[in-house]
Each structure stands twice: as structure tokens, then as C-alpha cells.
N, C-alpha and C positions, 0 to 999 in steps of 0.2 A: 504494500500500500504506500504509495507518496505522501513522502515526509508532511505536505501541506494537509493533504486530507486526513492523516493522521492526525495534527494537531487542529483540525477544524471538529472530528469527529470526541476527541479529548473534551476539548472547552464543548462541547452542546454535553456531553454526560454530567460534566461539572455545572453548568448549566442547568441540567434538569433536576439535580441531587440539588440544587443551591433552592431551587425553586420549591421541592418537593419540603425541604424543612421549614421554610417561610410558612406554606402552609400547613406542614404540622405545627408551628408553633401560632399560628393565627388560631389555629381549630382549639388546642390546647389553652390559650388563652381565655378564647371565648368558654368555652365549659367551666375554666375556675373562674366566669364573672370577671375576668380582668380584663371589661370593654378597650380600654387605654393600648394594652397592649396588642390584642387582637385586630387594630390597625395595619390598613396597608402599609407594608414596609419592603421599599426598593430604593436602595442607596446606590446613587449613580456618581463615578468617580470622571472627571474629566479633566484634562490639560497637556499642554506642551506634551513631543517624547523626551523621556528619562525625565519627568516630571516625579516618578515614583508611584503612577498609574496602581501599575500592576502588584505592587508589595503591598501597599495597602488596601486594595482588594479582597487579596491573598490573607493578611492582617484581620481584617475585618470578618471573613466568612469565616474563619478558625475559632472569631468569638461569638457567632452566630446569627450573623448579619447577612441578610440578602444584599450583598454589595456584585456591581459591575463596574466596566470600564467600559467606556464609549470611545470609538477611534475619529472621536469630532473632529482632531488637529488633520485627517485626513483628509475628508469631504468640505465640498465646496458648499453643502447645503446645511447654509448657517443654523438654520431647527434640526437638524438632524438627530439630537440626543432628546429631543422629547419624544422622539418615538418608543422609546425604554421606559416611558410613564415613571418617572423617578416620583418618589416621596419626598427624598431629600438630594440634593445636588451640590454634590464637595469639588471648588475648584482646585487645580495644583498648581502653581505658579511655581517659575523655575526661568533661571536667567543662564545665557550663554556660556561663563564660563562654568558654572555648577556640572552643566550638560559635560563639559570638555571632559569634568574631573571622572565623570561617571559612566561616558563612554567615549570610546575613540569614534568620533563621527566623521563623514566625507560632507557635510554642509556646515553653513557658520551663520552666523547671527541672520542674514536677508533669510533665510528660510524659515526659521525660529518667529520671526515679525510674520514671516504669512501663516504661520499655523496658530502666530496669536490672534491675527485678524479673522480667522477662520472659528477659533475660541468664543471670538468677543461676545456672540448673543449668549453664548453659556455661562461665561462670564458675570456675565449685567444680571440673570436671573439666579447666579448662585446662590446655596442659602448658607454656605461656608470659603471659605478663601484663605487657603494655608501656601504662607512662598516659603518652598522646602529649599532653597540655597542652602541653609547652612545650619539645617537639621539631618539629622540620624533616621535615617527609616522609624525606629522606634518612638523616637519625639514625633512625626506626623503622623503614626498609629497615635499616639495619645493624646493630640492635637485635635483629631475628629473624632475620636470616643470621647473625651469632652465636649464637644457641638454635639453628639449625638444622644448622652446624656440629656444634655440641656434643653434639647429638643424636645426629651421625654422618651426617648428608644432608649429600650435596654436589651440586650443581647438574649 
């Protein structure tokens, strides 16, 4: 099987396993009377690449989060990420040389300016905005589990 369709086939099982405990824990809510809880919850992560997208995704579904990643900075169709019907929408903000330090890339800064302008409506309607420059993976896992606290979601 090719590499690509293997890892397309990956992510939709992960996908479905992320989906299937969302609603066991909605169902599970709702039975113990914890209306609050039993709320739609779809935590949509977007920003720049090597923003830190995919860690804290990863971060987040290990503490029981319906979280995604939306490949917004890709598509030219600036609504693109409300098609994932987020509940909540964590932007990552990440500047040129963070990117350098984090991966060896073949583009520089002009390309980085068009995937923010391609960002921007996700941006303006975020309901979080963490710039991981010069945090730890682990600091912007704790950075949106505090927003999502706050919010009222708990894992």
C-alpha cells in the first residue's frame, strides 16, 4: 500500500476512534445529569506549518479531547476550517525564525506571510491565540488546557 494512502487511511481510524469517544463521553455525561458536559465538543487547532499543529492535537486527544488540525495555511478558501464545525478554535502563531529552529525548510519568510494571509479569517474568529516562539511543546499543551478549562471543557 503507498506510503500516502497508508497514512490517509491511519488518520481517518484515528479519526473515527477520536470521534467514537467524544460520543461516548457526551452519552456518558448526559446519563450522570452533567448537561454542561454532554456538550458538543470539537476543538479545532489551526496555524502556520511547524506552528506545533500536530503535538498539540496529539497532547490534547491523550487527555480526552476531541481535538483536530485543519490544513487552513494550505487552501486558498479562507472559511475552509468551519467546515470541521469547531466548538472551540485554538490559533498557533509562530514566526520565521522559530520555524528555522524547528525545521530545516526550503521556503522563508514570503511564504510564511501567505499562509498567514490564508490564516487570517481563522485568525479574527479564534477563540484562543497562543504564539509558540518560544514555548516548549508542553507550555502550549498547558496554555490551551487552561483556555479550555476556562471555557468550561474538561477532558
Amino acid at each position: 500500500m503507498p506510503g500516502n494512502l497508508r497514512g490517509q487511511l491511519e488518520e481517518a481510524r484515528r479519526r473515527r476512534e477520536v470521534e467514537q469517544r467524544e460520543f461516548e463521553r457526551q452519552q456518558a455525561a448526559l446519563h450522570n445529569g452533567d448537561i454542561a458536559r454532554g456538550v458538543h465538543q470539537r476543538i479545532l487547532i489551526v496555524g502556520p506549518c511547524a506552528s506545533g499543529k500536530s503535538a498539540l492535537v496529539e497532547a490534547l486527544r491523550q487527555q480526552g479531547y476531541n481535538a483536530h488540525s485543519a490544513a487552513q495555511e494550505h487552501s486558498h478558501v479562507k472559511t475552509m476550517w468551519l467546515m470541521n464545525k469547531p466548538s472551540h478554535l485554538i490559533y498557533l502563531e509562530v514566526g520565521i525564525e522559530a520555524i528555522k529552529r524547528r525545521r530545516n525548510i526550503s521556503w522563508g519568510a514570503e511564504y510564511l506571510q501567505e499562509e498567514n494571509l490564508r490564516l487570517a479569517h481563522a485568525r479574527v474568529h479564534a477563540d484562543c491565540i497562543i504564539n509558540t516562539d518560544n514555548l516548549t511543546p508542553e507550555q502550549v499543551v498547558a496554555r490551551a488546557l487552561t483556555f479550555l478549562h476556562e471555557a468550561g471543557l474538561r477532558e
